[in-house]
C-alpha positions, -999 to 999 in steps of 0.1 A, spaced: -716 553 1 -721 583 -24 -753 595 -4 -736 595 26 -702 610 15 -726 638 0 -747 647 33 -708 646 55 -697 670 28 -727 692 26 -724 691 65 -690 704 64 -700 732 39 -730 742 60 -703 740 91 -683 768 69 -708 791 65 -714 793 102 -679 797 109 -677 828 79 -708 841 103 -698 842 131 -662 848 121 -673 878 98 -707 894 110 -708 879 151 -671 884 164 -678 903 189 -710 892 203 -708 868 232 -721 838 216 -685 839 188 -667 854 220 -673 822 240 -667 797 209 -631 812 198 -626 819 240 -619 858 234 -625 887 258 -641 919 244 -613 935 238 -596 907 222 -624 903 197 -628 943 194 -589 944 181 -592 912 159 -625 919 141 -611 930 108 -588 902 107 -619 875 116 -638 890 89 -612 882 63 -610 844 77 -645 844 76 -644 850 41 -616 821 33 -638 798 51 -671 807 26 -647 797 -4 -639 765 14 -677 763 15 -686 773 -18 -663 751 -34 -676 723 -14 -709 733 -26 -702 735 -68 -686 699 -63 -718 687 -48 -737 705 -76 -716 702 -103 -732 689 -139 -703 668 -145 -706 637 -115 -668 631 -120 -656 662 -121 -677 672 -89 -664 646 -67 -628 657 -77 -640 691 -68 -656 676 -35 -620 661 -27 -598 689 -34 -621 712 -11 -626 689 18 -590 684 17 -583 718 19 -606 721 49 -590 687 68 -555 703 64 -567 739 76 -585 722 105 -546 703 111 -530 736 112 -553 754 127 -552 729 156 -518 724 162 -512 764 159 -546 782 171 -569 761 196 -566 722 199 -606 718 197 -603 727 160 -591 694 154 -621 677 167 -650 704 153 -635 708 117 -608 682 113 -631 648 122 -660 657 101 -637 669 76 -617 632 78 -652 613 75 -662 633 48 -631 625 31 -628 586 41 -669 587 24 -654 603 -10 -626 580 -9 -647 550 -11 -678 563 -29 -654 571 -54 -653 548 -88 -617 543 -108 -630 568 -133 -637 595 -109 -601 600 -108 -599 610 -142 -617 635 -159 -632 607 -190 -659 633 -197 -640 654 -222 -652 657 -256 -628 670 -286 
């Protein structure tokens, strides 16, 4: 279960850092035009603004990646959760208020990866027990 909640999660990071490129470097090229359904002049108007989303979705990835990588195995999956949370309610608001597809391309792997975490996870991952005075 923990190998397999760490490739969904690592998935969903490496799905982040496409969105932050095309969201912050290839908004107005046709390829991120036909994936967000935006004319030219739509994306022209809204660049600055996809840039700055683009960078929120790199955090979401980069704190996906430091729980994967984390010294501290507990502490990493409660990193792990906390992030992929994040992402699984972004992905809810996002597709109720923005583009229904959201749902389906960020919420479902986001729920997986999540559903993996919840049952790789032993009773002491939900504590930090690693401290030392």
């Amino acid at each position: 279960m923990q190998i397999i909640s760490m490739i969904l999660v690592g998935l969903v990071a490496i799905e982040h850092i496409y969105i932050l490129i095309l969201e912050m470097f290839m908004w107005t090229t046709p390829r991120a035009r036909r994936a967000f359904g935006m004319s030219r002049e739509e994306a022209e108007s809204t660049k600055v603004l996809a840039a700055n989303q683009g960078l929120y979705n790199g955090f979401l990835a980069a704190g996906l990646f430091w729980g994967l990588l984390h010294s501290n195995q507990v502490f990493g999956h409660q990193i792990q959760l906390f992030f992929i949370i994040c992402v699984l309610v972004a992905a809810l608001y996002g597709g109720l208020t923005a583009k229904r597809s959201i749902l389906v391309v960020q919420g479902i792997p986001a729920l997986l990866a999540l559903i993996f975490l919840l049952l790789s996870a032993s009773p002491a991952s939900f504590y930090i027990s690693n401290y030392t005075q």
